[in-house]
C-alpha positions in Angstrom: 5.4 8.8 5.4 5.9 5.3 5.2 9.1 3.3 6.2 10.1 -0.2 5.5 11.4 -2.4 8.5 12.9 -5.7 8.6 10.5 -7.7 10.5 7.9 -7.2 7.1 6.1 -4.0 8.6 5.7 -0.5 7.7 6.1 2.6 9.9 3.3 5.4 9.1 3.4 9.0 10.0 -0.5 9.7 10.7 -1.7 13.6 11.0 -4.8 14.0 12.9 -6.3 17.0 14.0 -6.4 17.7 17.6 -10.0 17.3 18.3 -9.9 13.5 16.3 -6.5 12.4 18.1 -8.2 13.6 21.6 -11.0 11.3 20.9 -8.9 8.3 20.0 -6.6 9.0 22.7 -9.6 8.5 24.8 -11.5 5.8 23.2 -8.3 3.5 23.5 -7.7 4.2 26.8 -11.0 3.1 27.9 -11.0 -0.2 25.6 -7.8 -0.5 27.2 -5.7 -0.4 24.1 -2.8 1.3 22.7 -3.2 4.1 19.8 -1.2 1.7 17.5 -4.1 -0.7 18.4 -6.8 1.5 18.1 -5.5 2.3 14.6 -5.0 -1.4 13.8 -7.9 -2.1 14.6 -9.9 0.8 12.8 -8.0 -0.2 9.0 -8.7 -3.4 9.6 -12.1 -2.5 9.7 -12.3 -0.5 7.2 -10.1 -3.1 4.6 -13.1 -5.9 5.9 -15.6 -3.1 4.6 -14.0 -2.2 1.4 -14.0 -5.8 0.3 -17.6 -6.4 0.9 -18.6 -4.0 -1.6 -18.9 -5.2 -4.9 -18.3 -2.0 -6.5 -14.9 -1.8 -4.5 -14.4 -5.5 -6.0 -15.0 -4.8 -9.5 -12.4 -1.6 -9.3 -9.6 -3.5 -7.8 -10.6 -6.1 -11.2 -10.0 -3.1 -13.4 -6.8 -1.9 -11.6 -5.6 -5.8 -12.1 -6.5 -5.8 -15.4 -4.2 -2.5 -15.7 -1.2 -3.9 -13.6 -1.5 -6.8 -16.1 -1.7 -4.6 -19.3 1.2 -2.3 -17.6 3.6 -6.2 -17.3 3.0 -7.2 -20.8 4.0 -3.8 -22.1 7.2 -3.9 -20.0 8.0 -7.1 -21.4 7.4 -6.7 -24.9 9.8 -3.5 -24.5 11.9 -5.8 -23.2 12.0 -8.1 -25.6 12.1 -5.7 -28.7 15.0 -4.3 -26.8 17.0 -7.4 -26.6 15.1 -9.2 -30.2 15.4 -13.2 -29.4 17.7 -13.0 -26.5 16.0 -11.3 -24.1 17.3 -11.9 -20.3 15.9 -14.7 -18.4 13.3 -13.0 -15.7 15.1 -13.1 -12.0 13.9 -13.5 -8.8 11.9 -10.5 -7.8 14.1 -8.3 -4.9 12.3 -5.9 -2.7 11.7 -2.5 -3.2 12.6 -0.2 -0.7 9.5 2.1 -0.2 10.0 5.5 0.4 6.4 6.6 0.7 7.0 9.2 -1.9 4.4 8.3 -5.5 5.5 10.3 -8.8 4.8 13.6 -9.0 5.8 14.1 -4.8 8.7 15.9 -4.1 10.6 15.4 -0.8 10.1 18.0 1.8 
């Protein structure tokens, strides 16, 4: 689950399993850290590894490319929608997140 705040974070429901939260539980305590820490810490590892592999750089090139691809489709609809007077683009508004992709249903 993830929930939108105002401050520009996100709230995340994690599940571990027993055994994993027992040993983060105790590796934060003795690095003298919370769990929100601990888990701060451990994606920001593991983003700073992702984007030292080129492999993982030329993927997120291809899903650019298909965000891009995606845009121009959306506006040509919107265009042939509207012929020679299509709207003016406005200023992007935020998105409330609901942690839910297509295809999930809500529990």
């Amino acid at each position: 689950m993830t929930e939108a705040t105002r401050s520009g974070t996100k709230t995340l429901g994690v599940r571990l399993v027993d055994d994993l939260h027992a040993q983060l539980s105790l590796v934060a305590q003795i690095d003298g850290m919370t769990l929100t820490d601990a888990i701060l810490e451990a994606i920001r590892t593991f983003i700073d590894r992702k984007r030292q592999e080129p492999s993982f750089a030329e993927r997120a090139s291809v899903a650019l490319a298909e965000i891009e691809r995606e845009a121009q489709a959306r506006r040509s609809a919107v265009q042939t929608l509207f012929g020679g007077n299509a709207p003016e683009p406005a200023a992007a508004e935020p998105v409330e997140d609901t942690g839910r992709r297509r295809g999930d249903r809500k529990a």
